[in-house]
N, C-alpha and C positions, 0 to 999 in steps of 0.2 A: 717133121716137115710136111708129111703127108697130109696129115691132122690138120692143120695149119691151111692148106689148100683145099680138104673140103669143106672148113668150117668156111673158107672167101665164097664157096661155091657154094654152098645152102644159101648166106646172107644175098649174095647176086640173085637164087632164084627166089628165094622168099620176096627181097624186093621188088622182082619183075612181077610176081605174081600178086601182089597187094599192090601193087605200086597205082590200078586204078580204081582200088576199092575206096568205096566213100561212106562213111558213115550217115546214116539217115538223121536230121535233127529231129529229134525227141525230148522230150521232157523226162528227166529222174526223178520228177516228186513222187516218192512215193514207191520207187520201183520195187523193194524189196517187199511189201508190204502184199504187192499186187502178183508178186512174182511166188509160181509153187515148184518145178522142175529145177533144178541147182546140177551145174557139172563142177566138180571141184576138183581140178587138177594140183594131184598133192606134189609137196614140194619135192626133189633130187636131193638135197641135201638131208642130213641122218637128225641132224638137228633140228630143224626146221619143220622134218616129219615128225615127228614126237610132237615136238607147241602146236603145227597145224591143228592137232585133232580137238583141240579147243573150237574152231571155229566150224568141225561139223555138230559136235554135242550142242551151240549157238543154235545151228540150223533145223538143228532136231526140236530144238526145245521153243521153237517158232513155229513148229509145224509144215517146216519145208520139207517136200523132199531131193534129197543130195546123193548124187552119184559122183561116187569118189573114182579117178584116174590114177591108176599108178603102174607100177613094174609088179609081175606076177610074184616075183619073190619077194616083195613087200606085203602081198596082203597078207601073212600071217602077222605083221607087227600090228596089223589094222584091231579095233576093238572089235569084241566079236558082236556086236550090236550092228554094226555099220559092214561087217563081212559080206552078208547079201548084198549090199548096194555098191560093190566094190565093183569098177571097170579094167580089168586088168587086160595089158598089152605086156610083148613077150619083145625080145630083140629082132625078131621076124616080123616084127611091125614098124622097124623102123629103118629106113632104107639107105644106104652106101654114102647118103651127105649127113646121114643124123635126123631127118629130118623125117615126118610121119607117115607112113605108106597111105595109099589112098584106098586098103581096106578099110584099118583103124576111119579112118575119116568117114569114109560112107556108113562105117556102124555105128559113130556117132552123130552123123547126120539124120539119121535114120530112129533116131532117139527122142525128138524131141525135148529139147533144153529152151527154158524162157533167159538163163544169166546162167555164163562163165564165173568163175572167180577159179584165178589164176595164183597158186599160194606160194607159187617161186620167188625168190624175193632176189636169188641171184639171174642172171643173164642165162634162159635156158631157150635156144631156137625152139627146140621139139614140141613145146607145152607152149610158147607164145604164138607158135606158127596155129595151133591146132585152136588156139583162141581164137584166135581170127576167120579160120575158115570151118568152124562149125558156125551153124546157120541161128545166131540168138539175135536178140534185140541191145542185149545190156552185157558185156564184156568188162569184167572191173578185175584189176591186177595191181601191182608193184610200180611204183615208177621207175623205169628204168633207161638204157639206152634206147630209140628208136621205139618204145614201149608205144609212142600214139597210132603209130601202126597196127597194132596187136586189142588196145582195150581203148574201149568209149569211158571207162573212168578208171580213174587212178591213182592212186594212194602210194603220198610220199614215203619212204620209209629212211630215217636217220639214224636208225637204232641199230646196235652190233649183237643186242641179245636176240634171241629168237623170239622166245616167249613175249617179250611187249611190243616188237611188232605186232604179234596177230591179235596183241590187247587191241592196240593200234587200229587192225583191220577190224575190229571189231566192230570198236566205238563209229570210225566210219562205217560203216554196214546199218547200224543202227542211226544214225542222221539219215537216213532213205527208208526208216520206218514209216515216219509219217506220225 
């Protein structure tokens, strides 16, 4: 029940707090192409992380470079290629509604990011919220509930397997090649 009352209380302030952000119109031709900084918020889910890593070896092999978000006790599942470029945050970064402390925030504001990619493909506040209010041009995630909130583009996902989702993500990633 409790649970339950602060997940209504994140969604009330996340809304308030987005509710007059406005996305700039811009053009995606080409974004990926033009884009070299990548924050890639790995997925919460066990399955999901394992396929995700498909679409950093993608980023790598473009010559981007990707700083991956997760939980401190995930980065040993991380390859050890992609371990340096790992953003790890602990449960001390994440405050009484679930939602991101506004250390985490300012250290990632502070980073400079040109594109999000948001690899949750289930309904996670913490990782959509933090989309939103790191300071990038190009935000691309999951289509989800309330998701146009969160990402300037967004990829439907129909798929139950993991894995061809991020084939999925992929292919779209690649239409913004150019």
């Amino acid at each position: 029940m409790l649970d339950l009352i602060k997940d209504k209380i994140a969604h009330t302030v996340v809304d308030w707090k987005l509710k007059d952000k406005q996305n700039k119109d811009q053009t995606f031709t080409e974004f990926f192409k033009r884009a070299f900084k990548f924050l890639v918020l790995m997925p919460q889910n066990d399955a999901d992380f394992a396929h995700s890593m498909q679409v950093l070896y993608f980023l790598e092999d473009n010559k981007k470079h990707a700083s991956a978000l997760t939980y401190d006790f995930r980065v040993s599942l991380m390859p050890l290629r992609f371990r340096n470029r790992v953003i790890e945050h602990t449960l001390a970064d994440v405050n009484v509604i679930k939602l991101p402390s506004t250390k985490i925030i300012s250290k990632l504001n502070g980073m400079m990011f040109q594109v999000v990619l948001d690899l949750n493909r289930d309904v996670n506040l913490f990782y959509s919220y933090i989309s939103s209010v790191v300071e990038v041009p190009i935000r691309v995630g999951f289509a989800k509930p309330n998701s146009d909130l969160y990402y300037n583009v967004q990829i439907k996902d129909k798929e139950s397997e993991a894995e061809i989702s991020y084939k999925n993500f992929l292919e779209c990633l690649k239409i913004f090649q150019g």
